[in-house]
C-alpha positions as CSV (number, residue, x, y, z in Angstrom):
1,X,46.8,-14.8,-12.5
2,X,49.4,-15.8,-14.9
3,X,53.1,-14.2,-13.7
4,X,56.1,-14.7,-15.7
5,X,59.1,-13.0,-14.1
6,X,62.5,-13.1,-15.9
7,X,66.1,-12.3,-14.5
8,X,69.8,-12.7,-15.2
9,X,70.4,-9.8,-18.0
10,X,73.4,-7.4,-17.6
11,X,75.9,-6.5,-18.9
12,X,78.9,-8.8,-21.1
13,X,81.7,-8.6,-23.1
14,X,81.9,-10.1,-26.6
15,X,82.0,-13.6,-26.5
16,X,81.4,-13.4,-22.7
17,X,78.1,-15.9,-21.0
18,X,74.9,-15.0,-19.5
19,X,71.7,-17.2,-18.1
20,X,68.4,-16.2,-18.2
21,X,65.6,-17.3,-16.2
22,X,62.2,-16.8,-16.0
23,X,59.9,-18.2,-13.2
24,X,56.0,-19.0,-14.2
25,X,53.0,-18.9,-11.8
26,X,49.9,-19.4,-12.3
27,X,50.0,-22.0,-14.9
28,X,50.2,-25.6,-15.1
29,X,53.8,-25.1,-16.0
30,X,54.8,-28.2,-17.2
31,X,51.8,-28.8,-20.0
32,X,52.8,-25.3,-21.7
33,X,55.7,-24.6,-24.2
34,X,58.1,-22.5,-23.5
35,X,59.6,-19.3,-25.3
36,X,62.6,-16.6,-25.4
37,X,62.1,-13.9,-27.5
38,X,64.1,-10.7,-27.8
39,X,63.5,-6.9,-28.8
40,X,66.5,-4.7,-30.1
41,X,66.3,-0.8,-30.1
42,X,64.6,-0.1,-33.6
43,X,63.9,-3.8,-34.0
44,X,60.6,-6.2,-34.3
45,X,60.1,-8.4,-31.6
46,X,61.8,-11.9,-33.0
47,X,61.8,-15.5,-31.4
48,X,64.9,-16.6,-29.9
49,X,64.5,-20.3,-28.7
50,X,61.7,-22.2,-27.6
51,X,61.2,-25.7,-25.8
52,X,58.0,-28.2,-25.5
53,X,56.3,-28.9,-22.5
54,X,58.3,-32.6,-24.1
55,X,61.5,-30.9,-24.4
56,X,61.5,-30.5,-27.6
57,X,63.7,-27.3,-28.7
58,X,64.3,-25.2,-30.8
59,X,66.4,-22.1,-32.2
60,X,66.7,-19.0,-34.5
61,X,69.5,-19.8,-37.1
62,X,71.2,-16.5,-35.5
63,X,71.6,-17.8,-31.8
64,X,72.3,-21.7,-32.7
65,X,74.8,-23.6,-31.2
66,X,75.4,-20.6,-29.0
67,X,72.2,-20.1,-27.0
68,X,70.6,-23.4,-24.8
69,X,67.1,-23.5,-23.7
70,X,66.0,-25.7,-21.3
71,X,63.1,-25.8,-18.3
72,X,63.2,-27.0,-15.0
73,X,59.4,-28.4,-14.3
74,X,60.2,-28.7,-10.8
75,X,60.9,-25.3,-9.9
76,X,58.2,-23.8,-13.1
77,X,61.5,-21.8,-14.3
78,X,62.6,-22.0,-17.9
79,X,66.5,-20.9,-18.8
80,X,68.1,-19.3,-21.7
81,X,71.9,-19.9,-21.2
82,X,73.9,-17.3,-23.7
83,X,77.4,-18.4,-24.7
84,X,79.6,-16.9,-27.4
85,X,77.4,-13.4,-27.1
86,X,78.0,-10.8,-29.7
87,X,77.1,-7.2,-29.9
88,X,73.8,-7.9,-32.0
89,X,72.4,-9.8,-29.0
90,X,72.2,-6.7,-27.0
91,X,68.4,-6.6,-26.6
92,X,65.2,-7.1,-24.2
93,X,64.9,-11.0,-23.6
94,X,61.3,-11.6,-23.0
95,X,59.2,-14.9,-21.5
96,X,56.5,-16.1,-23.1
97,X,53.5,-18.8,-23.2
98,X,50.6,-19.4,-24.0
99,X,47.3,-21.4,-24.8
100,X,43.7,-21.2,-25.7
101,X,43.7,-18.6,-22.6
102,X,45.9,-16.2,-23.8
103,X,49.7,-15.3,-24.7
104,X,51.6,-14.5,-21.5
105,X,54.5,-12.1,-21.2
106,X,57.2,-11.3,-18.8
107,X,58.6,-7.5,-18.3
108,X,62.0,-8.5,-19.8
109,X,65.5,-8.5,-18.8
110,X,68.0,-5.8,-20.8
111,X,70.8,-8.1,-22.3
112,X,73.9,-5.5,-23.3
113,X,76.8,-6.8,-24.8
114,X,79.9,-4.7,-25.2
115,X,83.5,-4.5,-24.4
């Protein structure tokens, strides 16, 4: 059964840091790409950052050179380090993979950023 579990939302002031992580089980971690995606009250569902099972990454134009993916194979966890957060990042950061299998989601972790 595939489980992917994120943590590390809260609460932050403009400008202010968080990290995400999300732990995978179940899966072959290092063969899969990796993804963030976010939700914002009102909002579609919109991909954040996303990293190869290579390392390749990649971001939204919104969240670049402020937001850093990156995966740790060893431990199956994959991080989404927010730096310079504004108040249009509040949202629900989800996890999420896939293959031929299926699309795998985590429950999400509430992001709020506010002074």
């Amino acid at each position: 059964q595939v489980q992917l579990v994120e943590s590390g939302g809260g609460l932050a002031q403009p400008g202010g840091s968080l990290r995400l992580s999300c732990a995978a089980s179940g899966i072959i971690f290092r063969i899969y790409d990796m993804y963030w995606y976010r939700q914002a009250p009102g909002k579609q569902r919109e991909l954040v950052a996303g990293i190869t099972a290579e390392g390749r990454t990649n971001y939204a134009d919104s969240v670049k050179g402020r937001f850093t993916i990156s995966r740790d194979n060893a431990k199956n966890t994959v991080y989404l380090q927010l730096n310079s957060l504004k108040p249009e990042d509040t949202a629900v950061y989800y996890c999420n993979t896939g293959g031929t299998g299926g699309s795998y989601w985590g429950q999400g972790t509430q992001v709020t950023v506010s002074s």
